[in-house]
N, C-alpha and C positions, 0 to 999 in steps of 0.2 A: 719265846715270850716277847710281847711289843716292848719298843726302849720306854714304853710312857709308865708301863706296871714295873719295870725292871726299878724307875728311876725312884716312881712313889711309892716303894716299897724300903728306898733308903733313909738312914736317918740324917746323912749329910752327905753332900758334896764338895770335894775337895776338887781345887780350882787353882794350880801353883802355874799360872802362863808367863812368860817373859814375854810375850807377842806387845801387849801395851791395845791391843786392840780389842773390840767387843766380839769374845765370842761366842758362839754359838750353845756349845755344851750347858756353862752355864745359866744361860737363859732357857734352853730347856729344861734343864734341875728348876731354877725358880716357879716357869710355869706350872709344875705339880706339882709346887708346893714343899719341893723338898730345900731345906737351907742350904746358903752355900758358904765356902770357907774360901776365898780368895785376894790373890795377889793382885788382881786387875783393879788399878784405881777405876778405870769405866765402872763400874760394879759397886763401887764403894758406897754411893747413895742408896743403892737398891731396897727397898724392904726385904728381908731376910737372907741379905746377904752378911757379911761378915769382911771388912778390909784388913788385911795381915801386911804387913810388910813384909819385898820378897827374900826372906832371911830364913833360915830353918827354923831358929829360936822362935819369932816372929810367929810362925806359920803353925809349929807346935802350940804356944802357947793359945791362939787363937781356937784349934782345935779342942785343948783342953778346958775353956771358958766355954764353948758350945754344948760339950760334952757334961760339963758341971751344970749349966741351965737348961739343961734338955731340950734345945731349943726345937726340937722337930717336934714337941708336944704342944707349941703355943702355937692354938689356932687363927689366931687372929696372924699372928706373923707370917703362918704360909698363906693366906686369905688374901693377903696385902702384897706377898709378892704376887703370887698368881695375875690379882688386877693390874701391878706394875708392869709386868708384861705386854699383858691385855695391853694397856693401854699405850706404851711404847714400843712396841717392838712387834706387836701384831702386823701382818704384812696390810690390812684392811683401813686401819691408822698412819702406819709409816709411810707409808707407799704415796696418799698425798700428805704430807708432811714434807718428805723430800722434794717432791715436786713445788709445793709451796716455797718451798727456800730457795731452789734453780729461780722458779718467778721474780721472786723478792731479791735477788743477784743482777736481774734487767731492768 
């Protein structure tokens, strides 16, 4: 089965990285729409992500406030990550973005 049906077929993603960096995983979960529950302040703004501090309490609790507003039901919230994606982290966007910044460095 493709990781894209595996992933949009969850009700959340859980996301506990110590790395401090953006990664990949959960910006895949976003893109389908599925929420995420993470430790990565990068992530913290996202639309339907969710910021826990990296604590187990923290990380539970988070879990269970996701789990209590069903948040995989609110369409608009996976609609909104989806385009955050889209529009940050699409290789089609970043790719000059990054480039733009190397320029804007000279």
């Amino acid at each position: 089965m493709p990781r894209s049906l595996i992933l949009a077929s969850t009700h959340l993603f859980l996301h506990a990285s110590a790395t401090g960096s953006l990664d990949k995983a959960p910006l895949e979960a976003l893109a389908t729409g599925v929420p995420v529950i993470t430790t990565n302040r990068e992530l913290a703004k996202a639309p339907g992500a969710t910021f826990a501090e990296p604590t187990a309490k923290a990380f539970a609790e988070a879990i269970r406030g996701a789990v209590e507003k069903r948040v995989w039901a609110d369409t608009a919230r996976r609609e909104a990550a989806r385009g955050w994606v889209e529009r940050n982290h699409d290789l089609t966007h970043l790719v000059p973005a990054i480039l733009t910044s190397y320029e804007n460095l000279a």
